[in-house]
C-alpha positions as CSV (number, residue, x, y, z in Angstrom):
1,X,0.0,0.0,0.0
2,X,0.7,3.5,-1.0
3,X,0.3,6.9,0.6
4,X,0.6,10.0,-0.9
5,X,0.4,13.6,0.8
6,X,0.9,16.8,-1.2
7,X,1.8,20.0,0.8
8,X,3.3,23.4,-0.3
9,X,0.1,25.0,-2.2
10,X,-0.7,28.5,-1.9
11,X,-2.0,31.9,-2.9
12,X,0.9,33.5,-4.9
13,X,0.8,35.9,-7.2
14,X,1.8,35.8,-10.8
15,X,5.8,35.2,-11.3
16,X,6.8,34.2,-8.1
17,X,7.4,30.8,-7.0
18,X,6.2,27.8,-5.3
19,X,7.4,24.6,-4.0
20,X,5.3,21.5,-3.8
21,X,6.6,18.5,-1.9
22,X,4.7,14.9,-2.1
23,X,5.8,12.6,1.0
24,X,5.3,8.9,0.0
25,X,4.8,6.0,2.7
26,X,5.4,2.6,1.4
27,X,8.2,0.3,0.4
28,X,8.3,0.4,-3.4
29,X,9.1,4.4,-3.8
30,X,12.6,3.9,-5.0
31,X,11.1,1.7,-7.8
32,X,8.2,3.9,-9.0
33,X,7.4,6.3,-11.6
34,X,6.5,9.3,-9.9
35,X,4.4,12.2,-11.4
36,X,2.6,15.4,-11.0
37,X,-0.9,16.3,-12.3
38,X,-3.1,19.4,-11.9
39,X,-6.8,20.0,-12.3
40,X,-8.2,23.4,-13.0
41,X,-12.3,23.6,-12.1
42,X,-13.8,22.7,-15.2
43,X,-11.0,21.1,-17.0
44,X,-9.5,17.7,-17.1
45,X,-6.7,16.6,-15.5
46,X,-3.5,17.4,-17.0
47,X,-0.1,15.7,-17.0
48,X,2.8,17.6,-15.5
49,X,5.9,16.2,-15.0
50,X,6.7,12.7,-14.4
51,X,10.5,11.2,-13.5
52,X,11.6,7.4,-13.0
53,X,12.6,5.3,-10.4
54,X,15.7,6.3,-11.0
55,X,15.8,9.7,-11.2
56,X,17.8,9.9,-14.9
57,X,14.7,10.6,-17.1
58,X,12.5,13.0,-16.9
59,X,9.1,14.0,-18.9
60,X,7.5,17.5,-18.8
61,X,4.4,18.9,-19.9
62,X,5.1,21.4,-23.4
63,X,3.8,24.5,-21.6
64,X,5.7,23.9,-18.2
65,X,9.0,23.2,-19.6
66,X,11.8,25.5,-18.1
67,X,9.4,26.7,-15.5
68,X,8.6,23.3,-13.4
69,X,11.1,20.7,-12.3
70,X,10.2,17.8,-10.8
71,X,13.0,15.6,-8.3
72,X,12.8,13.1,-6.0
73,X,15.1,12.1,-3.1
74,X,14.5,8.8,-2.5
75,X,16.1,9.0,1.4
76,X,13.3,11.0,2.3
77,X,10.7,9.4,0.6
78,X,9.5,12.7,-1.2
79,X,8.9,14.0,-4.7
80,X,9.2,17.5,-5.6
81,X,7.8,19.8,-7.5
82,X,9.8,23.7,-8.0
83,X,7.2,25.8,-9.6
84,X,8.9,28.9,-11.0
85,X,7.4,32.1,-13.0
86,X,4.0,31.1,-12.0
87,X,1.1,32.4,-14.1
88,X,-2.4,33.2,-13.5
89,X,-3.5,29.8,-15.6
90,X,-1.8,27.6,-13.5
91,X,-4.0,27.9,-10.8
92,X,-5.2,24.5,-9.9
93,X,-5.2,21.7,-8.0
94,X,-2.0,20.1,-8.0
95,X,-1.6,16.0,-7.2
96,X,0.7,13.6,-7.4
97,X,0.7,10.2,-8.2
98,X,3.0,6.9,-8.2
99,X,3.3,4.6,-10.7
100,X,4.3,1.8,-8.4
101,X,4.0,-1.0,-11.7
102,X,5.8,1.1,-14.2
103,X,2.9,0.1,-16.5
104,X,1.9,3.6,-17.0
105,X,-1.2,3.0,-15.0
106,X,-1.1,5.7,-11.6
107,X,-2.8,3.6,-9.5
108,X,-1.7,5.9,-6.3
109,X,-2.9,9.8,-5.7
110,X,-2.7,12.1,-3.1
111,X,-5.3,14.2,-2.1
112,X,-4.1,17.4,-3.8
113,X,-3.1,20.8,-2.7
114,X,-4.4,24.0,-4.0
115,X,-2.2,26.8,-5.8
116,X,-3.8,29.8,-6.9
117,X,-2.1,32.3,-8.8
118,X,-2.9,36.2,-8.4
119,X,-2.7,38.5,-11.6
């Protein structure tokens, strides 16, 4: 079993920066895809970021690349996610998610944490 609890979300307002950490409890972290997905009200869910077991590869969302980084450090059992240059549409719920069978399925998700972006 997998747990999954988001933190960091905020009001913040347009260009500034946020930090979003994801503490995981269980014992396959080090072996699962980690990513992060947002929901605006309204919209679907959306792919962020995503990184491997690993750490080496990463995947990023066309419209949040050189703004959002996602990490992991597996000795603390936590994914990241450094939100920089924040916008007024990316206001959202923000989740992440494990891939713990590296099928591509997410069959893990935390229970979101709100950023909201001021113009």
């Amino acid at each position: 079993q997998v747990n999954l609890v988001e933190s960091g979300g905020g009001l913040v307002q347009a260009g500034g920066s946020l930090r979003l950490s994801c503490a995981v409890s269980g014992r396959t972290f080090s072996r699962s895809r980690m990513a992060w997905f947002r929901q605006a009200p309204g919209k679907e869910r959306e792919f962020l970021a995503r990184i491997t077991w690993s750490g080496a590869f990463t995947n990023y969302r066309d419209s949040v690349k050189g703004r959002f980084f996602i990490s992991r450090v597996d000795a603390k059992n936590t994914v990241y996610l450094q939100m920089n240059s924040l916008k007024p549409e990316d206001t959202a719920a923000y989740y992440c998610a494990a891939d713990t069978g590296g099928d591509g399925t997410y069959d893990y998700w935390g229970q979101g944490t709100q950023v909201t972006v001021s113009s």
